[in-house]
C-alpha positions as CSV (number, residue, x, y, z in Angstrom):
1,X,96.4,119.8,78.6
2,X,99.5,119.1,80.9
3,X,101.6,121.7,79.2
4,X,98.7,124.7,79.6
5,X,98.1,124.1,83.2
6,X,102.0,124.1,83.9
7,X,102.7,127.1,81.6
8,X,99.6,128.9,83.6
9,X,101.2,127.7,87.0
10,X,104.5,128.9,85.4
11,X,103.1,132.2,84.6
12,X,101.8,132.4,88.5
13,X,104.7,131.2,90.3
14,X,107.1,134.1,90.8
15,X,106.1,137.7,90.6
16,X,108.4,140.8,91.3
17,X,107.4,143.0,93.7
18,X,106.4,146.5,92.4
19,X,107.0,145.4,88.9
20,X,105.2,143.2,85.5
21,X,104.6,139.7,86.1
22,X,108.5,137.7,86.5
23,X,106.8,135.2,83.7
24,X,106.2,137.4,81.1
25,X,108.3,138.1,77.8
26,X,111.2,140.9,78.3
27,X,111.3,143.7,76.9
28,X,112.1,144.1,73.4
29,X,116.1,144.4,73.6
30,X,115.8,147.6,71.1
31,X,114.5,149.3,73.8
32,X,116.9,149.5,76.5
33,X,120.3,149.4,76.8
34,X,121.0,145.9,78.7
35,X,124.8,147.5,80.0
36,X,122.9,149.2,82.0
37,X,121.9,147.0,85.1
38,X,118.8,149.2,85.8
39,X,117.3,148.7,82.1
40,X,118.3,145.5,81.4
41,X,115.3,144.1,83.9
42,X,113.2,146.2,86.8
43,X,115.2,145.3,89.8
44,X,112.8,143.3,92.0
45,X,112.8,140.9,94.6
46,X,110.5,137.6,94.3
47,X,107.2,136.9,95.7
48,X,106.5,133.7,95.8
49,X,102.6,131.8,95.3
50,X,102.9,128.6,96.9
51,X,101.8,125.1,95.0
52,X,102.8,122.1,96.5
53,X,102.3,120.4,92.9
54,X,104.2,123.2,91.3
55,X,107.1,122.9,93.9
56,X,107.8,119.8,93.4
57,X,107.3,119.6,89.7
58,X,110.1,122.8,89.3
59,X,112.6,120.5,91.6
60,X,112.1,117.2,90.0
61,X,113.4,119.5,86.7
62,X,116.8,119.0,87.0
63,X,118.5,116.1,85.2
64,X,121.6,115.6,87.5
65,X,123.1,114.1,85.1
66,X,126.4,113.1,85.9
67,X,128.5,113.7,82.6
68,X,126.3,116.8,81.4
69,X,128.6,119.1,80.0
70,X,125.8,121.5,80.4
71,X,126.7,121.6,83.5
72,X,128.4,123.4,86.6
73,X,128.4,121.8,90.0
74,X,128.2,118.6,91.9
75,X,125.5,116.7,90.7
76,X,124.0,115.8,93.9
77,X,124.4,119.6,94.8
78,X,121.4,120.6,97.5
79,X,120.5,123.3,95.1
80,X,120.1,123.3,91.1
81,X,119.2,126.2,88.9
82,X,118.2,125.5,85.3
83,X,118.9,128.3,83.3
84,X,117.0,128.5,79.7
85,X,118.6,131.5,77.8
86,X,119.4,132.3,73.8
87,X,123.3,133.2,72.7
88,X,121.7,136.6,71.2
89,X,119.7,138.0,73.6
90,X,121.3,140.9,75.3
91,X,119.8,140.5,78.8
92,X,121.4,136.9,79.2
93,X,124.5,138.4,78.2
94,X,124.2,140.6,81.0
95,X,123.3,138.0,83.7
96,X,125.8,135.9,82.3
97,X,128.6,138.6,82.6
98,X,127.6,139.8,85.9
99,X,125.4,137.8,88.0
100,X,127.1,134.0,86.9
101,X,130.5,134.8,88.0
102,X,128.7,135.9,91.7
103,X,127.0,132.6,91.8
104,X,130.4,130.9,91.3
105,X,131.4,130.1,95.0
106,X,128.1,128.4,95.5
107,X,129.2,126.3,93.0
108,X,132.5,125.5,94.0
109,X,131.8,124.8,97.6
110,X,128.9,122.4,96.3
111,X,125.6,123.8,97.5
112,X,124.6,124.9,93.9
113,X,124.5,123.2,90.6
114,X,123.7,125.4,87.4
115,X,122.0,123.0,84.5
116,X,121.7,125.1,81.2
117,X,119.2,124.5,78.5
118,X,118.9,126.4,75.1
119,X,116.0,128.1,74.3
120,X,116.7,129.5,70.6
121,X,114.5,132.2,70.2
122,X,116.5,134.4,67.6
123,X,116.7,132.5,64.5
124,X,119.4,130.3,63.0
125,X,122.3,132.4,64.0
126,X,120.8,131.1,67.5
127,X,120.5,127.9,66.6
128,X,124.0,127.8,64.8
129,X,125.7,129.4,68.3
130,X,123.9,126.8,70.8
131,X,125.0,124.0,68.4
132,X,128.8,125.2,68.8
133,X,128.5,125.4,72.3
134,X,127.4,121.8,72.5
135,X,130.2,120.8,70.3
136,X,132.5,122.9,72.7
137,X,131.3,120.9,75.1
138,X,132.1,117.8,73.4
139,X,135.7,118.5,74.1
140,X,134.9,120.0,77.5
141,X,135.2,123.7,77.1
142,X,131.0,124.2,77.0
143,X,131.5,127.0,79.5
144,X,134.5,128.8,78.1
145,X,133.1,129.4,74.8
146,X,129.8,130.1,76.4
147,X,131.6,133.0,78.5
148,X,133.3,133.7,74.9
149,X,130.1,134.1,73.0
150,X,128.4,136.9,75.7
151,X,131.9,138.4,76.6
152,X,131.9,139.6,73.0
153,X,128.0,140.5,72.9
154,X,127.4,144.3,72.1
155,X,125.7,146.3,74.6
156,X,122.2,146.5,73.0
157,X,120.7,144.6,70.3
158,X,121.1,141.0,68.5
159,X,124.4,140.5,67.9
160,X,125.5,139.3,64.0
161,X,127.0,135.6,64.8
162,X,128.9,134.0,61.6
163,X,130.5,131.0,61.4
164,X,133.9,132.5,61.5
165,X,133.0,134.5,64.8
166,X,131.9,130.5,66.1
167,X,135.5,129.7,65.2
168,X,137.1,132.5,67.0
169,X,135.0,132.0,70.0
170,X,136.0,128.2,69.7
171,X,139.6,129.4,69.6
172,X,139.3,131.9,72.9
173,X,137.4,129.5,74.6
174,X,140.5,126.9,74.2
175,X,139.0,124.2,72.3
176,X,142.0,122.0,71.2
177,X,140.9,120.6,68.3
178,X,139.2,123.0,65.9
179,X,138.9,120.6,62.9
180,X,136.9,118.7,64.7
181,X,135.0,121.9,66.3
182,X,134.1,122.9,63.0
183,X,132.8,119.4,61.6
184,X,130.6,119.3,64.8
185,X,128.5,122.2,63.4
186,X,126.8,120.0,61.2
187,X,126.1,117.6,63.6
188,X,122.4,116.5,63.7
189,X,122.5,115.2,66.9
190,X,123.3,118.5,68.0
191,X,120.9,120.5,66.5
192,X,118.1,118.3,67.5
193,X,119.3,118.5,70.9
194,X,119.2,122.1,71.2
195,X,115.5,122.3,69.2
196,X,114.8,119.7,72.5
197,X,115.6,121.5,74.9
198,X,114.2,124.6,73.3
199,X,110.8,122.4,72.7
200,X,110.9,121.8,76.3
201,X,110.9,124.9,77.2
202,X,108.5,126.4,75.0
203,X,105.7,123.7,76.7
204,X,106.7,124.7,79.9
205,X,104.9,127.8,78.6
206,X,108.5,130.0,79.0
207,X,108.5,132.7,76.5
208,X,111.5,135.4,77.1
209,X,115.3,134.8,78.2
210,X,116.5,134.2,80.6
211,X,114.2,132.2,82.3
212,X,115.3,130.5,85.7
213,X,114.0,128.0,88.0
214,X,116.3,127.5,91.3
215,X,115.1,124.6,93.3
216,X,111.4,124.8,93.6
217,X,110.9,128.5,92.8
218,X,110.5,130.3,89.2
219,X,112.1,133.4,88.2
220,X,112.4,135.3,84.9
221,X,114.5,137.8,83.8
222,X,118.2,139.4,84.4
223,X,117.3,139.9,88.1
224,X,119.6,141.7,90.2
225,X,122.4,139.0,91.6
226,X,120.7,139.5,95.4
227,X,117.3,138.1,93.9
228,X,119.4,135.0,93.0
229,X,121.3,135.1,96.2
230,X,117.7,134.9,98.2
231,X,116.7,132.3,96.2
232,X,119.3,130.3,96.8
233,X,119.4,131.0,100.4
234,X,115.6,129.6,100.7
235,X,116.4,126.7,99.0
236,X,119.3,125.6,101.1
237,X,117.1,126.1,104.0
238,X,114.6,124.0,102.9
């Protein structure tokens, strides 16, 4: 019963003005071309429907943990955005080629701490890539094959993800020891942690990628970077 009346809440937090509801599922990614800022999501700003209960559920979300390697930021950072997104879909590959990189100097001058989660939505190929991601993380270059992975993602459509590709990325992204790399991607630890995560989400009643909470506020979709920006700027006011 917990998990409807948050995913209903979810649903109901965050709305874009002049657009669909924020919450639900994106467009199929067939049917727009996601290089192109204007299809990739309806450019929007966010309206938010205040819930005390809500607010403070969305900013106790964050783990903070210390040693994540999820994770980008100080970890007691006045800010923290969770960010739930799938290595195959195209608009995350967007917002994580052009919005991520305008985020970064909230991030390094510690007001902002970015917490990613899977949320496998496109089959094994999706599982397999979050799985070397966490094992690029194991020898700390999580991000750098993350930026890798969507660097290399096509400009519409699901892209085709083998395990040689995972390799390649591993390589770019500067992992130093690929032998052990590749033995990580059988790693059931892994794999369970990414179904976790994905689990999570899925309770939380979040259905399309990416999905975002930034402090105590919801937001879904590749968003323009100034939605992000405002968001960020009412949270550090707070």
């Amino acid at each position: 019963m917990a998990s409807v009346v948050i995913a209903f809440l979810l649903g109901m937090q965050v709305r874009p003005l002049g657009g669909p509801d924020a919450a639900s599922p994106a467009p199929a990614p067939t049917q727009a071309n996601p290089a192109d800022p204007a299809q990739a999501e309806p450019a929007a700003s966010a309206e938010v429907q205040p819930d005390p209960g809500l607010e403070q559920f969305l900013l106790d979300l964050p783990r903070r943990e210390a040693a994540d390697p999820l994770a980008l930021g100080e970890v007691d950072a006045k800010v923290v955005m969770t960010n739930w997104s799938d290595y195959r879909c195209p608009f995350c590959a967007v917002w994580h080629q052009r919005t991520l990189p305008e985020l970064q100097k909230y991030v390094d001058d510690g007001r902002l701490r970015i917490e990613f989660r899977d949320l496998s939505m496109f089959g094994e190929q999706s599982d397999q890539t979050a799985v070397a991601a966490r094992a690029a993380g194991q020898q700390g270059k999580f991000w750098e094959f993350q930026e890798a992975v969507f660097a290399a993602a096509p400009p519409s459509g699901h892209p085709d993800i083998q395990r040689d590709d995972l390799l390649a990325f591993a390589q770019t992204a500067g992992v130093a020891d690929l032998a052990a790399f590749e033995a990580a991607l059988g790693d059931e630890a892994l794999s369970a942690a990414v179904a976790a995560d994905s689990n999570e989400a899925r309770q939380l009643g979040i259905s399309g990628t990416p999905f975002f909470v930034v402090g105590g506020q919801a937001v879904s979709g590749a968003q323009p970077t100034e939605v992000f920006e405002s968001l960020i700027a009412q949270e550090l006011a707070r």
